[in-house]
C-alpha positions in Angstrom: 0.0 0.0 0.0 3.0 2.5 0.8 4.5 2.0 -2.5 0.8 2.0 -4.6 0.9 5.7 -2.4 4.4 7.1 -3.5 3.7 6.1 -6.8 0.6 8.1 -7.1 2.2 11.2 -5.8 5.1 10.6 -8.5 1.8 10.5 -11.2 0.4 13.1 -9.8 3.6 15.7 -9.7 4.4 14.3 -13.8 0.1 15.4 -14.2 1.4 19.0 -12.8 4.6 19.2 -14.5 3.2 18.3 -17.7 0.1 20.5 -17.2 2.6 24.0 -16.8 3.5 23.1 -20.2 0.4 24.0 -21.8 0.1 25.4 -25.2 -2.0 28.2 -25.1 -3.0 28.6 -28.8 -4.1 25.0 -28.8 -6.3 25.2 -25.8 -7.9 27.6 -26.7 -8.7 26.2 -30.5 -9.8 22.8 -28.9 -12.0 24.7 -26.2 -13.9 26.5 -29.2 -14.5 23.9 -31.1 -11.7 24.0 -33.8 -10.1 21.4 -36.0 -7.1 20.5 -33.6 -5.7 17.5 -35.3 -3.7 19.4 -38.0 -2.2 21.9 -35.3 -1.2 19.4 -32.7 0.8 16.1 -31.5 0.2 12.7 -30.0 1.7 11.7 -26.8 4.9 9.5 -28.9 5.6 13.4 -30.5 4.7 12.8 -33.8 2.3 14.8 -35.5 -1.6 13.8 -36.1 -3.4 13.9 -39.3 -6.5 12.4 -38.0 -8.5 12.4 -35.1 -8.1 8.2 -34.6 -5.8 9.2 -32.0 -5.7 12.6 -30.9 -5.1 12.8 -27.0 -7.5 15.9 -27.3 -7.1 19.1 -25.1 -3.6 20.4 -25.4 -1.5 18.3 -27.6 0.5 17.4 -24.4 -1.5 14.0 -23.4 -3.4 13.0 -20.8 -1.6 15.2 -18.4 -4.7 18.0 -19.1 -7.5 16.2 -20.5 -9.3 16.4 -17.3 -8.9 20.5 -17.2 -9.8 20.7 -20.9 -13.3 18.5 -20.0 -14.0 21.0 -17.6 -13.3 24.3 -19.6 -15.6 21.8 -22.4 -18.4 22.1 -19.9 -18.5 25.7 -18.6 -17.6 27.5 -22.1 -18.9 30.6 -22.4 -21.9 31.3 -24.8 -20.7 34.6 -26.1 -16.9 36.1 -26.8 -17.5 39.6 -26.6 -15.2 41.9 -28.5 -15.7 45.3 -28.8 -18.5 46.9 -26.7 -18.7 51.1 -26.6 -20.9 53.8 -25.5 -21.3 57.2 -27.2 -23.1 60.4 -26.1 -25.9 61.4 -28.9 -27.6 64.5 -28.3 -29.8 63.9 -25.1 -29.4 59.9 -25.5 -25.8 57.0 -25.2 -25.6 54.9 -28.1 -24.3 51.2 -27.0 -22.5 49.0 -29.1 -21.1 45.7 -29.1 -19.8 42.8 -31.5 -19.5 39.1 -30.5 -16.4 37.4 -32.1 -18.2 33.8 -31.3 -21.7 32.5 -29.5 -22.9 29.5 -28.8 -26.8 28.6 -27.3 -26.5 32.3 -26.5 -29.9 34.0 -25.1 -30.1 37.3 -24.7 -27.8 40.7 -23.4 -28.7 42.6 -20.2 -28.0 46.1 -20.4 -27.4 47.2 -16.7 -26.4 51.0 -15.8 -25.0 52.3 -12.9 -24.5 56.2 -11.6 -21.8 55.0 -8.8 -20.2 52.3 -10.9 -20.7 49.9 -8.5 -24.9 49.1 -8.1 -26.5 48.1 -11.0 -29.6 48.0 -12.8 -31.3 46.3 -15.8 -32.7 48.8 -18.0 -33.2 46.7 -21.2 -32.5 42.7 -22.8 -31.8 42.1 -26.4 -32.0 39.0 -28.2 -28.7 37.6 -29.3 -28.6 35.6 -32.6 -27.9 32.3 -30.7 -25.1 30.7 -32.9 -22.1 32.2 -34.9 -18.7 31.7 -35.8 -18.8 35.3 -36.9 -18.8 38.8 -36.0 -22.5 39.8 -35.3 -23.0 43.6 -34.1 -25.7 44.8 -31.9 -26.8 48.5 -31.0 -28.9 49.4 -28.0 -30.0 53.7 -27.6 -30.6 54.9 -23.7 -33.0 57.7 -24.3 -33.4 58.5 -20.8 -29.5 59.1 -19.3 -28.7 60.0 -15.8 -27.5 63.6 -15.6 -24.1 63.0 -14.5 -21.8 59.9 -15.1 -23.6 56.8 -16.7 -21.7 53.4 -16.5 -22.8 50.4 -18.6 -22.7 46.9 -18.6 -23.6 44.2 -21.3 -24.4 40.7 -18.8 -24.2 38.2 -21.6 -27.0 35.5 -20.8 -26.7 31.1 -22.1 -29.7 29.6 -22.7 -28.8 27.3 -19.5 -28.3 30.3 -17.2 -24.7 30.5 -18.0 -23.6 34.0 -17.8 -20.8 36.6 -18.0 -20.6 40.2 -17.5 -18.7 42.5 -19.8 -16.1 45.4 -19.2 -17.8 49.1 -17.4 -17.7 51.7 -20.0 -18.8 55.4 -19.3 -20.4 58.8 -20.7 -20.0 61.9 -19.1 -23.9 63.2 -19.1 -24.9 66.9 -18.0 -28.4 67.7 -18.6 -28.7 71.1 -17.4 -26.4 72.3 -19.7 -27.0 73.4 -23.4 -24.7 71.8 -25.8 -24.4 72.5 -29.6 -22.9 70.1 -32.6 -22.2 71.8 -35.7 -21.9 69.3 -39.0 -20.9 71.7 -42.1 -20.7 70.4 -45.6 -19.0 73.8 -48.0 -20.0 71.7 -51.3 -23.5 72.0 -50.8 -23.5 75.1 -48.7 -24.9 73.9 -46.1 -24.3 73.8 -42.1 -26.9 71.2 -39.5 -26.9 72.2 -36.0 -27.7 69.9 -33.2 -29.0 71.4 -30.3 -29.2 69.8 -27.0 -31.3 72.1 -24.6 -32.3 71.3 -20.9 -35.4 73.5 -21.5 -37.8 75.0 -23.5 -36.5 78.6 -24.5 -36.0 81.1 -27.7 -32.3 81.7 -28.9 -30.7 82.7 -31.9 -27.5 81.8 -33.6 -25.2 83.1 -35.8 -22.0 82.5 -37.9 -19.1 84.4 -38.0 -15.7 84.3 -39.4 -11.9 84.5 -37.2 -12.5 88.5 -38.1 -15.9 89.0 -36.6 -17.8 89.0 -39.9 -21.3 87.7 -40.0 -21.7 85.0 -42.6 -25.7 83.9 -41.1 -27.8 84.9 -38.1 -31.0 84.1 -37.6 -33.2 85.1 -34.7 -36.0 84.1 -32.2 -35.5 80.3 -32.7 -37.9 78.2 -30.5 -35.8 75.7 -28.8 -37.7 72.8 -27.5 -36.7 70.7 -24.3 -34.2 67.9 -25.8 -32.7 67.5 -28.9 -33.0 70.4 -32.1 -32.5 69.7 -35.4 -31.7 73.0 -37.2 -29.9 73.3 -40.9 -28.9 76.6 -42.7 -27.6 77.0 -46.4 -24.5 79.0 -46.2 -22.8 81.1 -49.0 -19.1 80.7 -48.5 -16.1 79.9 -48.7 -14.2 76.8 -47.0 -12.3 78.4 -43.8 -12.4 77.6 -39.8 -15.8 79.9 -38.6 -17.3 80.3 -35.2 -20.9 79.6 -34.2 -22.7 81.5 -31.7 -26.1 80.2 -29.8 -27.2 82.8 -27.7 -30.5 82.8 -25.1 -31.2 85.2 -22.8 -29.5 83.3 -20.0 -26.2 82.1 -22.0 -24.4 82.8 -24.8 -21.9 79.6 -26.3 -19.2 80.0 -29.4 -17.9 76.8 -31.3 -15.9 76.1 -33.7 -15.6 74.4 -36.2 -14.5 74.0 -40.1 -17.0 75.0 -43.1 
């Protein structure tokens, strides 16, 4: 019985020398799924060009095969990789590409306004299975003034879960923020125009040496998001925009 003992723990020290040895880019193709037996080797060295006998997991034997059934049974059901957040007017624009899924269910968008307490404010469907790059979108209308952070909690269709990386947008809704798009070809200039409130303002254009180019009074500006466009007779050069109410006044530049 002593010697059935010190022989196991000699087995089971070769199991943990052999598993430090791991090839990392094989793993990870036999955990997704891939055709292993043209990047591997069998236990004598030589390589495999079937799967008759492929000692599948690492290329390294049965030192790993146990590890590798495990990782088999808990893979995840999405690779997520790319997911962003972008500020749009009075709204965040969320989106997110999945490299791989597999019996995927669904996406839980969860905010937070401390980064660390969550909340679900929306589920969308995921495709279920892909070996390619499928993109999603999801819009928050309704932002936190302050910072929003998000979180995508990618949901299995056996509970299985994950939770993405915290991404963040910078939100102030009590203050008025403009975004100017100008196009000189066709003469034109769209203004965005976030507003926390219903008010009247006017804007104008200007050049570097004060000249007005456009200026158009008593605009009603609505709570939320204006759409305004102007045609604009000149030439291409850096100008200055000017939104003024009767409680601010904001310049910003940009390049017509």
């Amino acid at each position: 019985m002593k010697k059935i003992i010190i022989l196991s723990g000699i087995l089971f020290s070769a199991i943990m020398a052999k598993a430090q040895s791991v090839d990392l880019t094989k793993l990870l193709q036999d955990i997704n799924g891939a055709n292993v037996a043209f990047y591997t080797t069998n236990e004598q060295g030589g390589a495999i060009n079937t799967y008759a006998d492929v000692s599948w997991g690492d290329g390294f034997g049965v030192a790993n095969r146990a590890f590798i059934q495990s990782l088999r049974n808990v893979v995840l059901p999405i690779t997520l990789s790319k997911f962003n957040a972008k500020k749009d007017a009075e709204a965040v624009n969320l989106t997110w590409t999945t490299a791989m899924e597999k019996n995927a269910l669904h996406f839980e968008i969860r905010r937070s306004t401390d980064g660390k307490k969550f909340e679900q404010i929306a589920t969308v469907g995921a495709k279920g299975n892909s070996d390619s790059p499928v993109n999603y979108s999801f819009r928050d209308a309704k932002p936190a003034s302050g910072t929003n952070y998000y979180q995508l909690k990618s949901v299995d269709r056996d509970g299985t879960f994950t939770t993405s990386i915290i991404v963040a947008v910078q939100f102030d809704l009590s203050k008025t923020e403009v975004t100017i798009m100008a196009n000189s070809a066709n003469q034109t200039i769209k203004v965005n125009v976030y507003s926390p409130v219903t008010k009247a303002a006017s804007f104008a254009v200007v050049d570097v040496s004060g000249k007005v180019l456009l200026r158009v009074k008593n605009i009603s500006l609505q709570k939320g998001n204006n759409a305004l466009e102007y045609t604009l007779n000149a030439a291409p050069q850096l100008l200055i925009g000017l939104l003024s109410s009767a409680n601010d006044k904001s310049a910003y530049k940009f390049y017509y």
